[in-house]
N, C-alpha and C positions, 0 to 999 in steps of 0.2 A: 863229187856229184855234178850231172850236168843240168843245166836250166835248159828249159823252152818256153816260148811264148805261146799260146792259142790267140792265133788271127783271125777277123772275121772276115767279111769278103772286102770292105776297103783297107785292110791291116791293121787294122786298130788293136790293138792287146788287150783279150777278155783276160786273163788270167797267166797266170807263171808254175810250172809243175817242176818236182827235181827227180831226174833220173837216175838209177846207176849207169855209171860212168863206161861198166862193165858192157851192158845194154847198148851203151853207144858205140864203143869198140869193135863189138860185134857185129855192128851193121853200117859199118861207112867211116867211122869216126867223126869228130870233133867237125860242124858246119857240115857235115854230107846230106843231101837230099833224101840220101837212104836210109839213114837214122833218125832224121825227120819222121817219113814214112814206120820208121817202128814206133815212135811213140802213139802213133793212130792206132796200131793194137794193144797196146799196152793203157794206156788212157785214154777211153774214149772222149770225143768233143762235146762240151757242152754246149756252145751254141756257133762254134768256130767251126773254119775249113780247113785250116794249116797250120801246122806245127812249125813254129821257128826257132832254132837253137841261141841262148845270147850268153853273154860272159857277167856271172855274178862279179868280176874284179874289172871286168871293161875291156877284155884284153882283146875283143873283136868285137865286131857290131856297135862300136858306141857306147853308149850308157847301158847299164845295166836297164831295163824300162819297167815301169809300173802298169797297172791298168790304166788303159784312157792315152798312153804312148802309139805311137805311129812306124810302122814298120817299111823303110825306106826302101825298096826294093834296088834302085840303081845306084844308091849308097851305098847299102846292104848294113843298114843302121840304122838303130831306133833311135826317136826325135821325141822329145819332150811335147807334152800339149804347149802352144804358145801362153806364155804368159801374162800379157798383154798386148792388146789392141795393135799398139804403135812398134810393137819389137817386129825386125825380119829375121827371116832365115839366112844363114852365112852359105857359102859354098861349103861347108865343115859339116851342116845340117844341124849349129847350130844357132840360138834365138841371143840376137843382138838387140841392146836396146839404142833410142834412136841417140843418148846422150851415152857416152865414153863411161864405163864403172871407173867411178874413182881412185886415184893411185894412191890415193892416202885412207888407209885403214883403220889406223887406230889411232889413239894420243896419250899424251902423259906420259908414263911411265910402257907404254905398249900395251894400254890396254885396247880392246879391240872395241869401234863401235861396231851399234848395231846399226846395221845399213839396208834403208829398204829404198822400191821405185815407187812415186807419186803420178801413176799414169795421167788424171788431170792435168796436174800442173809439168809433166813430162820434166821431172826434176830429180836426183835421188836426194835421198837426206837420212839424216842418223841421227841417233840420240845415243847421248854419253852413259855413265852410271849412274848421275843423277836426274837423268831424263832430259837433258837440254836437249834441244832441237835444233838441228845445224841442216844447212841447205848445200847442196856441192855447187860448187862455182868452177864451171869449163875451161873459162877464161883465163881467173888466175890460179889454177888449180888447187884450189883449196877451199877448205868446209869454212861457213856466212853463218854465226848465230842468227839465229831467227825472235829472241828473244820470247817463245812459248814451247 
């Protein structure tokens, strides 16, 4: 089955439709303009202009995108909503944050934490199985109990 995007006039992804594959064959193939153009007959837009084809496995266009994703025209790749504030965008199209992710994942035995960003404090930090609070350190690369 193939995906498409419905873009509205700044690209933005209202919605994700699946086609047959067959349908696409038929008119251009896989990223042709002209299969584009036939999903316009086949479903019509609900509040969009363009149809964009993407890859449910990633295998063009980038990420597979959600609603609320941005349709990169000179990329020819969809981009995540930014995530926060202080992240940029990479030459890749994609959202860097301004501190390095962590190169240390897990601990113990391999277990994996869970690792989030602290936009505030522009920090990541993770918590174990028992919920401890660790802070990532740039410096010496390595996770700082936090003691809460």
């Amino acid at each position: 089955m193939a995906h498409f995007a419905e873009l509205d006039n700044n690209n933005l992804v209202l919605r994700i439709v699946v086609i047959s594959n067959d349908d696409v064959n038929k008119n251009g193939g896989d990223q042709s303009e002209t299969a584009a153009k036939a999903v316009e007959k086949i479903v019509p837009f609900s509040s969009g202009v363009k149809w964009v084809q993407c890859s449910y496995n990633g295998n063009f266009r980038g990420k597979y995108p959600g609603v609320g994703f941005k349709y990169d025209i000179e990329k020819d790749k969809f981009i995540s909503s930014q995530p926060f504030t202080s992240w940029s965008l990479n030459s890749n199209g994609e959202w860097q944050s301004p501190v390095a992710y962590p190169s240390i994942t897990t601990y113990g035995d391999n277990i994996k934490f869970r690792i989030g960003w602290n936009e505030n404090e522009q920090k990541w930090f993770a918590r174990d199985f028992d919920n401890n609070r660790f802070v990532w350190s740039p410096e010496t690369l390595s996770w700082l109990a936090t003691g809460n």
